[in-house]
C-alpha positions as CSV (number, residue, x, y, z in Angstrom):
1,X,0.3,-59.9,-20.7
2,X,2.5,-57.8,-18.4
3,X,0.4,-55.5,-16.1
4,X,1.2,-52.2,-15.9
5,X,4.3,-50.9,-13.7
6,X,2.8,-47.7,-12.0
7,X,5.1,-45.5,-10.2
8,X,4.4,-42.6,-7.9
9,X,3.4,-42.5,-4.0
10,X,0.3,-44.8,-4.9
11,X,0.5,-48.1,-6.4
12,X,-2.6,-46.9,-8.6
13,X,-3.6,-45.8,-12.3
14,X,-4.2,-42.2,-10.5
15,X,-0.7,-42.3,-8.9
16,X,0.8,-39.5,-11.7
17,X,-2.6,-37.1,-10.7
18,X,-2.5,-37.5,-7.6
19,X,1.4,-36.6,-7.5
20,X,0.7,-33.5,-9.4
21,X,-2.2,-32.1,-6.9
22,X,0.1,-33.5,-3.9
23,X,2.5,-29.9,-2.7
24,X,3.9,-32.0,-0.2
25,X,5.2,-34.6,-2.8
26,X,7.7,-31.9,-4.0
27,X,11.3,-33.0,-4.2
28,X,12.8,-29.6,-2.6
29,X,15.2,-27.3,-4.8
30,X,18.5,-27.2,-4.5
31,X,20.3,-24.9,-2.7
32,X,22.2,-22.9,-5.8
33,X,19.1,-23.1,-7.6
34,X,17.7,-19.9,-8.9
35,X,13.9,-20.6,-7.9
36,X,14.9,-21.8,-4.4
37,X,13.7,-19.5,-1.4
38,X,13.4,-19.9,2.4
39,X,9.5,-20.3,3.7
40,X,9.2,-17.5,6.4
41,X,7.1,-20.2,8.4
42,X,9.3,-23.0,8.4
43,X,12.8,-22.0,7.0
44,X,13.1,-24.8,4.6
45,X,14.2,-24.6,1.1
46,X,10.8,-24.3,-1.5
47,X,10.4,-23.3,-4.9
48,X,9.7,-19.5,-5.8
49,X,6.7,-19.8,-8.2
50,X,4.4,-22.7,-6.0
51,X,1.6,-20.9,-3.6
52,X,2.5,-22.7,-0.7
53,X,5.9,-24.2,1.2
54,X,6.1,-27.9,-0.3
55,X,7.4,-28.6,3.5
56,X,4.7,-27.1,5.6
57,X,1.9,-25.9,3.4
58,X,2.7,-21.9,4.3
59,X,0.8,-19.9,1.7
60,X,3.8,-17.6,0.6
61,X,1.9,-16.3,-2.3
62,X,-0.9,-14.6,0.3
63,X,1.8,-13.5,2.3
64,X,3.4,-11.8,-0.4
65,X,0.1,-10.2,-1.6
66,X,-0.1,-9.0,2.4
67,X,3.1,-7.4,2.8
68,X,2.8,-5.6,-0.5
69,X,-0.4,-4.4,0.6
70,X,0.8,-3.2,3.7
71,X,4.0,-1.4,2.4
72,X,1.6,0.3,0.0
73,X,-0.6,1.9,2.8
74,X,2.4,2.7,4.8
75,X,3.5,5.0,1.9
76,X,0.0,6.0,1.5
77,X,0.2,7.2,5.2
78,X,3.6,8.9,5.0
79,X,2.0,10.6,1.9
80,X,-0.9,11.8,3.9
81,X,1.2,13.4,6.1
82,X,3.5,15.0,4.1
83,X,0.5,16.6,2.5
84,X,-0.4,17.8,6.0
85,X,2.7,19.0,6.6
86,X,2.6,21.3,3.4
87,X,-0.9,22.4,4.0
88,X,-0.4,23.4,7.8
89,X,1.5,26.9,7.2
90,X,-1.0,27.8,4.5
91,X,-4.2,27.1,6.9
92,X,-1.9,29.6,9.2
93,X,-1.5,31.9,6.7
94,X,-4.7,32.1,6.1
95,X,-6.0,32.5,9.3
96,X,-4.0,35.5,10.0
97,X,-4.9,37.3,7.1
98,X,-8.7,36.1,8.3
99,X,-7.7,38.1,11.4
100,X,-6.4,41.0,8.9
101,X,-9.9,40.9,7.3
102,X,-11.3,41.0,10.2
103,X,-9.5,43.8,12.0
104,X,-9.7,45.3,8.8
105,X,-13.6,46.0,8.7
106,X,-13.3,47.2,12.6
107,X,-11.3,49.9,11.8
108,X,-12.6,52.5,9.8
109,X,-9.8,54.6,8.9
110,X,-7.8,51.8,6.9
111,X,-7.6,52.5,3.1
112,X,-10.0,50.0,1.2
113,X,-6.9,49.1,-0.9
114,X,-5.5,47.5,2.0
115,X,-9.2,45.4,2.6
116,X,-8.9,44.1,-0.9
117,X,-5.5,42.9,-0.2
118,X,-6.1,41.0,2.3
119,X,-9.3,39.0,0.4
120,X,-7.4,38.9,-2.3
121,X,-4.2,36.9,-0.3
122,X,-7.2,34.6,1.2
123,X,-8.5,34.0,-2.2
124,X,-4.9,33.2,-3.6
125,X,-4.3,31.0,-0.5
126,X,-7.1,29.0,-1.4
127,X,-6.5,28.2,-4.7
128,X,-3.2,26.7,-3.2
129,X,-4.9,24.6,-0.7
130,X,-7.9,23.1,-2.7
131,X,-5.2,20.9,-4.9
132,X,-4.1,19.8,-1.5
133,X,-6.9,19.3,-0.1
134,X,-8.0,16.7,-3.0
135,X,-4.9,14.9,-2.6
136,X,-5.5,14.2,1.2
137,X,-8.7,13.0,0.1
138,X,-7.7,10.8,-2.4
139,X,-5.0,9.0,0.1
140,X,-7.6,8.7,2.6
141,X,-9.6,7.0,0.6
142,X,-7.0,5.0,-0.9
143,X,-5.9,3.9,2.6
144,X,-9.4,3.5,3.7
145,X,-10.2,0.8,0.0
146,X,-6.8,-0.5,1.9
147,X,-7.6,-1.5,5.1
């Protein structure tokens, strides 16, 4: 009886398992193949859809998954302060018709028309900013479950 021709890097009945757990075993794609990409680490050629470079072991997948996650709170950051930006001349607004209020009740001559007015421009003010105001929230808490 012939004994058994095994092939692989071993000479051993587990030489086909061990080839398949083995990364570095990988015969590298070629270069017009749609699956090849560079490894950031090493620049070699590797294939797209393995976790790690076949040349140097570079987990490409976790590095993916990182810069996603930090281009996601860069635009939750820009977001944030663009939001800011939008809610700054309303905070001004309001604080000058504050001042109005406020000038308002020291002078006792003004008409009470012109009181209610100016409450009622804070009031409308502040149903502008509390939508805002939740939004900021929201991206800072997104950036914070971020980081």
């Amino acid at each position: 009886m012939k004994a058994p021709d095994y092939k692989g890097v071993f000479a051993s009945p587990n030489a086909q398992i061990a080839d398949s757990f083995n990364v570095y075993r990988q015969k590298p794609p070629p270069e017009d193949h749609p699956n090849a990409i560079v490894c950031v680490q090493c620049d070699e050629l590797t294939w797209r859809l393995t976790d790690c470079c076949i040349h140097c072991g570079f987990n490409m997948d976790a590095y993916a998954q990182e810069l996603i996650r930090l281009e996601n709170l860069d635009q939750l950051r820009f977001e944030q302060q663009q939001l800011k930006k939008k809610i700054l001349p309303l905070l001004i607004l309001m604080l000058v018709l504050a001042g109005g209020v406020a000038l308002a009740a020291l002078l006792t001559d003004i008409h009470p028309f012109a009181y209610w007015i100016l409450i009622g421009g804070m009031v409308t003010i502040s149903i502008f900013i509390k939508p805002l105001v939740e939004k900021i929230e929201n991206t800072r808490h997104q950036i914070r479950e971020l980081q």
